[in-house]
N, C-alpha and C positions, 0 to 999 in steps of 0.2 A: 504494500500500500504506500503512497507516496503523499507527500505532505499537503496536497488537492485534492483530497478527498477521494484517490480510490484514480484519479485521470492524469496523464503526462502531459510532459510539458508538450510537446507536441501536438497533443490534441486541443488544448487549451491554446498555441497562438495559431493553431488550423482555426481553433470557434472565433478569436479574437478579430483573425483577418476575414474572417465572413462576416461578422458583422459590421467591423468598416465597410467592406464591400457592399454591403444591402445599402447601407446607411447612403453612401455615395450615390448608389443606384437609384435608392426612392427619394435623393434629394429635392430631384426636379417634380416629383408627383406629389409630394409633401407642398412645397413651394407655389404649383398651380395650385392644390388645393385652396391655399390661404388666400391668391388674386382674386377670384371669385368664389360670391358666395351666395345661396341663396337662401333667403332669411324669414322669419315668422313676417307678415307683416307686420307693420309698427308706425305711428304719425311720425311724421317727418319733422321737426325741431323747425319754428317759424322762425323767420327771420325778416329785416329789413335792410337793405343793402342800396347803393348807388352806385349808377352806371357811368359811364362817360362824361356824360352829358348835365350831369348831377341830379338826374332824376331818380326817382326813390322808387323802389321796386320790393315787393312784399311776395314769399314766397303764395298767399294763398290768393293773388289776384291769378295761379295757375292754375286752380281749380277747376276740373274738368277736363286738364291734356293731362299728354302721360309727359313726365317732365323728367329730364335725363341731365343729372346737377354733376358739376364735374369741378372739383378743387385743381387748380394750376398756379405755377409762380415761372415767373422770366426762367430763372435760374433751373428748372427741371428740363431734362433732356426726353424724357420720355413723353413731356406733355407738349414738345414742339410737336413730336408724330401722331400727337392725337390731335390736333386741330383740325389736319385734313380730313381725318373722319368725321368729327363733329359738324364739319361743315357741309361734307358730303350727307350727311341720317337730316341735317335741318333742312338741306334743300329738298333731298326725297320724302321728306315726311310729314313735315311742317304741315299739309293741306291734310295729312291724315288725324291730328293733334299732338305730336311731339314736339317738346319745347325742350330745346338746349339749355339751360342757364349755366355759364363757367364761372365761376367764382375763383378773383384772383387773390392770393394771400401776400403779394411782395409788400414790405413795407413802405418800399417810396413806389409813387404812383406813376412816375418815371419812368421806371423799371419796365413793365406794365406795358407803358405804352409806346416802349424801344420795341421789344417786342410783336408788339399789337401791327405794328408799321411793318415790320420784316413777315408775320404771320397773320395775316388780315381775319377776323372773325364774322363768319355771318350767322351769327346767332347771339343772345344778349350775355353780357362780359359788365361781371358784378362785380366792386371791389370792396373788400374786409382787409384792410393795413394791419388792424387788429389783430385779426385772428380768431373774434370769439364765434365763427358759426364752424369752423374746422372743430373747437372745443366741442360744440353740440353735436358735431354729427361721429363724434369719437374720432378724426381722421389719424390715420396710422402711417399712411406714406403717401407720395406725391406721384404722381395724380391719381385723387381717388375717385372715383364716380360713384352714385347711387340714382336708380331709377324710382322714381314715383309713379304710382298709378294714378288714376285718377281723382280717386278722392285724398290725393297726399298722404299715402302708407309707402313708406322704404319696402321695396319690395324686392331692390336686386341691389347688390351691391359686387364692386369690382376695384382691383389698389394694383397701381400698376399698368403699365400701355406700352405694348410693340405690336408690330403689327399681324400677328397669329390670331391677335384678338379681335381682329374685327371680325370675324365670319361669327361669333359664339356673340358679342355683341347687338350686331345688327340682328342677327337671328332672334334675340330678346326682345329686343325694340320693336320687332314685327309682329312678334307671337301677342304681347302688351295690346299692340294697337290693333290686334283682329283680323293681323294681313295672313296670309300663307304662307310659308316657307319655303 
């Protein structure tokens, strides 16, 4: 018998390197898991925000689209690659009722609208310098999205944007709004 309880050492760094191995393996399955998720519904945490323009925009004057909120700052690289999507679901859907609203979190507004000029938005671009609707809505990393249904329940949520994502996204967004897939 050996001081392992009965196993050499042998078989104990064979079990050790297997399990590193799984570990590595299911990293990336682990990983998707966490970017999407789909969740009990839940009310959406209200808010009031201002846009460019300085007009004041309240999350429940959405009431009745399905509304697809998406957290960005200058500074995130994954949310330059989502713009083009976002702009692509607002132009094809918009007449369906899906409403973009991006919400920017940079502290200077500058920032924002360096941005905003090199990656032009055609859907509404809220801005929190603050940071306190990222607090409400728990955000965990950048860019996070949550979809609303229609009576303002978080219904989908997603942390996280390359482009593999869009087929599983749009597909959401369609099934939401009553289209076919």
């Amino acid at each position: 018998m050996t001081a392992f309880g009965g196993f050499n050492r042998r078989h104990i760094r064979l079990s050790w390197w297997q399990i590193g191995l799984s570990l590595i393996l299911a990293f990336p399955l682990i990983s998707l898991a966490q970017e999407t998720l789909k969740i009990e519904p839940v009310s959406a945490p209200a808010f009031e925000l201002t846009a460019e323009n300085n007009s004041k925009h309240q999350l429940k004057h959405y009431l009745g689209k399905l509304v697809y909120i998406d957290f960005w700052a200058s500074w995130c690289a994954p949310c330059l690659q989502s713009f083009p999507f976002m702009n692509s679901m607002q132009q094809k859907y918009q007449a369906a009722g899906l409403q973009i609203v991006a919400i920017n979190l940079d502290k200077k507004m500058d920032d924002a609208q360096i941005f905003l000029k090199k990656n032009p938005a055609q859907f509404l671009v809220l801005f929190d310098p603050e940071g306190k609707t990222p607090l409400q809505y728990a955000v965990k990393g950048m860019p996070s999205s949550y979809l609303l249904d229609r009576s303002g329940k978080i219904i989908f949520t997603h942390k996280g944007f390359k482009a593999a994502d869009q087929a599983l996204l749009e597909a959401k967004i369609r099934t939401e709004l009553g289209l076919k897939n």
